[in-house]
C-alpha positions as CSV (number, residue, x, y, z in Angstrom):
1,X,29.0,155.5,31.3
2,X,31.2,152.9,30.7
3,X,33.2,150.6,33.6
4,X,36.5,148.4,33.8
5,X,34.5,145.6,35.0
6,X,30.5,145.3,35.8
7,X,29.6,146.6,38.9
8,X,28.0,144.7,41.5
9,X,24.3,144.0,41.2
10,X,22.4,146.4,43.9
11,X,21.8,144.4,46.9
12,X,17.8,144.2,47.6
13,X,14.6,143.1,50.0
14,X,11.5,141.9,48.7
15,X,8.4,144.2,50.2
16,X,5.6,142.2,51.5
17,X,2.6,142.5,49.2
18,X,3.9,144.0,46.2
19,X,6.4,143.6,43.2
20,X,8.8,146.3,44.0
21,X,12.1,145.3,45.6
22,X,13.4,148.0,48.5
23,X,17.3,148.8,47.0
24,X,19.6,148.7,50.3
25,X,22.1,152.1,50.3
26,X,24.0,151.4,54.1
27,X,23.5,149.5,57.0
28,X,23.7,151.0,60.4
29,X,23.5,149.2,63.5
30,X,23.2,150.4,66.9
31,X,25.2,148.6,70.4
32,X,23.9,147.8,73.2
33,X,20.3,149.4,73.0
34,X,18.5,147.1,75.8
35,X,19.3,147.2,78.9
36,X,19.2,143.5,79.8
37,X,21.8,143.2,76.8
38,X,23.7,146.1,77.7
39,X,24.0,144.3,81.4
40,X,25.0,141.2,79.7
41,X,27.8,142.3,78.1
42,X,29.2,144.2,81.0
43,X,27.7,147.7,81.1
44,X,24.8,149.5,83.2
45,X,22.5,152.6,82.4
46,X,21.4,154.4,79.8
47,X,24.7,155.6,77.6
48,X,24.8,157.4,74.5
49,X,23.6,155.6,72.0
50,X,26.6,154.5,69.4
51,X,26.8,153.2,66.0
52,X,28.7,150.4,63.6
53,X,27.9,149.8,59.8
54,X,28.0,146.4,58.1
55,X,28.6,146.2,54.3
56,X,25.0,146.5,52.6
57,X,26.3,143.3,50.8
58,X,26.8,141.2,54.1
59,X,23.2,141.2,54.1
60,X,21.6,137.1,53.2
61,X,18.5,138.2,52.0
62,X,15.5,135.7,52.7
63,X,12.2,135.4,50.3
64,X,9.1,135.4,52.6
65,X,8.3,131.7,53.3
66,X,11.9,130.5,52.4
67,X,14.5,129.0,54.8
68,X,18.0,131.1,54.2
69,X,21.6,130.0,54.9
70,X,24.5,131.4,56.4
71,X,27.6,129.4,56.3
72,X,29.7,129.1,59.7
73,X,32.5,131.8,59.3
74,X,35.6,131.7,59.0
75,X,38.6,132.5,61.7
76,X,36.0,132.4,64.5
77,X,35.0,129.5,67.3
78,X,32.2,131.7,69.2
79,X,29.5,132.7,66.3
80,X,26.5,134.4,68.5
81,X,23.4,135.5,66.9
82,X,21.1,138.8,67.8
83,X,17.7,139.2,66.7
84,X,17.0,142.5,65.9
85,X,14.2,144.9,65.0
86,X,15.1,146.8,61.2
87,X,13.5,149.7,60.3
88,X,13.8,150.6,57.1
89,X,14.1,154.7,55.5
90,X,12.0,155.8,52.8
91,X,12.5,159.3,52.8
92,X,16.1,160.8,54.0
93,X,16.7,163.9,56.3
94,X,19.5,165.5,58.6
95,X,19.2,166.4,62.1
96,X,15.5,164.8,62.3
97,X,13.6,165.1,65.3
98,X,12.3,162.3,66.8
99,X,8.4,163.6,67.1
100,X,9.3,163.2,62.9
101,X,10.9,160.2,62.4
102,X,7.9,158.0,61.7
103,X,7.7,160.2,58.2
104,X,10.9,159.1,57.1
105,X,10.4,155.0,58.0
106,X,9.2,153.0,55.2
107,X,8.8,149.8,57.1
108,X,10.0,147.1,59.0
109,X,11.8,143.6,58.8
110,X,13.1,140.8,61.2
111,X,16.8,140.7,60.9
112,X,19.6,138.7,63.0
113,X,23.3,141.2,63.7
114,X,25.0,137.7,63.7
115,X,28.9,138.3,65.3
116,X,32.3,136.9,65.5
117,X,32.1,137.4,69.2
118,X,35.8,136.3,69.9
119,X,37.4,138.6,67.5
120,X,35.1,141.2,68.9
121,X,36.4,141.0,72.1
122,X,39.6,140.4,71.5
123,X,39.9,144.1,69.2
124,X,38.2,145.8,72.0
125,X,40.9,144.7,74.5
126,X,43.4,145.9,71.9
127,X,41.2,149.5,71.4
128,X,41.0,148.1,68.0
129,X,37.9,148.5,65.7
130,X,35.6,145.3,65.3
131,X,34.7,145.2,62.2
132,X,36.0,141.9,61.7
133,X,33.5,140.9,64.6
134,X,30.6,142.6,62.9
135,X,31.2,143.4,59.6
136,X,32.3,139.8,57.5
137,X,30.5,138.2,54.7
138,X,26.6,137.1,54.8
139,X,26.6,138.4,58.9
140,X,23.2,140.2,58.4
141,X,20.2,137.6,57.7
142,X,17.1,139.8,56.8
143,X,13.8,139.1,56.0
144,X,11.3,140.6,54.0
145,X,10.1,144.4,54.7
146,X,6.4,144.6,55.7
147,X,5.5,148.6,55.3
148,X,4.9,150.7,58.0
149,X,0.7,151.0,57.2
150,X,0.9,147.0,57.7
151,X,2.9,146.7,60.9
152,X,0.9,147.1,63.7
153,X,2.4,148.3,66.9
154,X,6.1,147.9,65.9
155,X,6.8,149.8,69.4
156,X,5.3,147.6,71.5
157,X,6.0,144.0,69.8
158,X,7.1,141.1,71.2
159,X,10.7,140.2,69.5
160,X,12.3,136.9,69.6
161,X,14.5,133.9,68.4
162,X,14.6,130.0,69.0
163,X,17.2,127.9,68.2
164,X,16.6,124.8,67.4
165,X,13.2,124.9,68.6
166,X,13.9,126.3,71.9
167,X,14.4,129.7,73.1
168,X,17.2,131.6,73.2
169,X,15.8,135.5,72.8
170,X,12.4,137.1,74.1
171,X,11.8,140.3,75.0
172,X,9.4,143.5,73.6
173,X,10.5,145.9,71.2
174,X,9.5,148.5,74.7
175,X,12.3,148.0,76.1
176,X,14.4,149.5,74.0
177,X,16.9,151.9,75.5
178,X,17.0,154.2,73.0
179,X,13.2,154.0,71.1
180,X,13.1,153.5,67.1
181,X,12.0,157.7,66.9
182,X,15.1,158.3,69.5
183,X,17.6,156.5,67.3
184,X,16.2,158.0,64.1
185,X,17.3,161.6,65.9
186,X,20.5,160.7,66.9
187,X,21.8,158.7,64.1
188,X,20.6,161.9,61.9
189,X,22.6,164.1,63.8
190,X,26.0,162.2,62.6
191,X,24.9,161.3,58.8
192,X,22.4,162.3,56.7
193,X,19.8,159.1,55.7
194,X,18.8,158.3,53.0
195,X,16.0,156.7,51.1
196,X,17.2,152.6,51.5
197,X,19.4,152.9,54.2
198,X,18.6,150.2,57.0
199,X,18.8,150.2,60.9
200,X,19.4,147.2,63.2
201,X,17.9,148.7,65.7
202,X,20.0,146.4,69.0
203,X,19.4,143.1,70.5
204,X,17.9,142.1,74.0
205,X,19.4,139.8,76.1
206,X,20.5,136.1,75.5
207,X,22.5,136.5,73.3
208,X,24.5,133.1,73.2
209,X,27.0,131.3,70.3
210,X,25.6,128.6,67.7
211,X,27.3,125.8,65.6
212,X,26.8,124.1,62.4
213,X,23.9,123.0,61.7
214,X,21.6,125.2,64.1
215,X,18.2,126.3,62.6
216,X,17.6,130.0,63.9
217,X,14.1,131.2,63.7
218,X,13.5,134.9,64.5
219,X,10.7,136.8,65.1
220,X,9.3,140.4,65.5
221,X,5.4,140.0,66.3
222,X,3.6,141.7,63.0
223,X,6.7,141.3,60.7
224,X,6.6,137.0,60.5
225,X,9.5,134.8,60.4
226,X,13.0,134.4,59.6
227,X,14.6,131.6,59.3
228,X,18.0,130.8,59.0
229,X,20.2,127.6,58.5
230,X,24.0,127.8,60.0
231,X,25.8,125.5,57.2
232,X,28.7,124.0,57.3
């Protein structure tokens, strides 16, 4: 098979441990899936849960041990990072239920859903969709994926971000309003997965903007570090 120009490399995570790379297909993401977020942006109770995509090739992957950069975006003056839990699907399915969605997760990695939050607010008031809040270039830092056998309790682990050495997000994966198994059955239900797709799985609350020159360290207990420059 020949092409009229050479197609883009496939966009990849290291896997903790072993040689093999994990070869990213999509990228979902779900909103406002804890509560204390979900409050913090406006909204109470436990909705449906809802989805966005980013581009699999918006994703600045980090090397375990290495310090990553993301350079301040364009057209925006209110860049806000959220740490986020990924899971990561090894083996696809439709309409999955959730006491069967840990046989379809591969593993896990610490990733950040960084945003435009200006122009995401300002296409919401216009009924618009935000992908240019969500979606730009290098807006999903992701660190390597640690397989599900080496995890630990991914359910239950604390998840967190400092910036600049102090803290801006801490909560427990637990309070998810929607649980990892949960969003694995509902995002089913509306496309069929496949083995490399990715899922941010939602921020908790404190969500707040950076500038240039922030170091933003994330965490998910079990999963290490990732650690991310904003350049200039």
């Amino acid at each position: 098979m020949s092409f009229v120009f050479e197609p883009t490399p496939t966009v990849s995570l290291p896997v903790v441990g072993q040689p093999e790379r994990f070869p990213v297909r999509r990228v979902y993401c779900v909103g406002r899936n804890y509560e204390e977020h979900a409050k913090e942006m406006g909204f109470t109770g436990r909705e449906p849960p809802f989805f966005f995509l980013k581009p699999a090739d918006s994703l600045v992957v980090v090397e375990a041990g290495q310090t990553g950069g993301m350079p301040y975006p364009s057209l925006t003056k209110n860049l806000h990072h959220e740490i986020e839990l990924v899971v990561a699907i090894g083996v696809g399915g439709k309409n999955i239920q959730a006491a069967d969605a840990d046989k379809h997760i591969y593993g896990y990695a610490v990733g950040l859903d960084m945003t435009r939050r200006d122009l995401q607010n300002e296409m919401k008031k216009q009924g618009r969709p935000w992908c240019i809040g969500k979606a730009f270039d290098e807006s999903g830092p992701i660190g390597p994926i640690t397989r599900k056998e080496q995890a630990g309790d991914v359910n239950n682990a604390e998840i967190s971000l400092q910036v600049n050495g102090v803290d801006r997000q801490r909560s427990t994966v637990a309070k998810l309003i929607w649980n990892i198994a949960e969003t694995i059955e509902h995002l089913s239900t509306a496309w069929e997965l496949q083995p490399g797709d990715l899922i941010f799985t939602g921020t908790p609350e404190g969500v707040a903007a950076v500038v240039q020159g922030d170091q933003l360290v994330g965490q998910v207990a079990g999963l290490g570090s990732l650690t991310i420059d904003i350049q200039k």
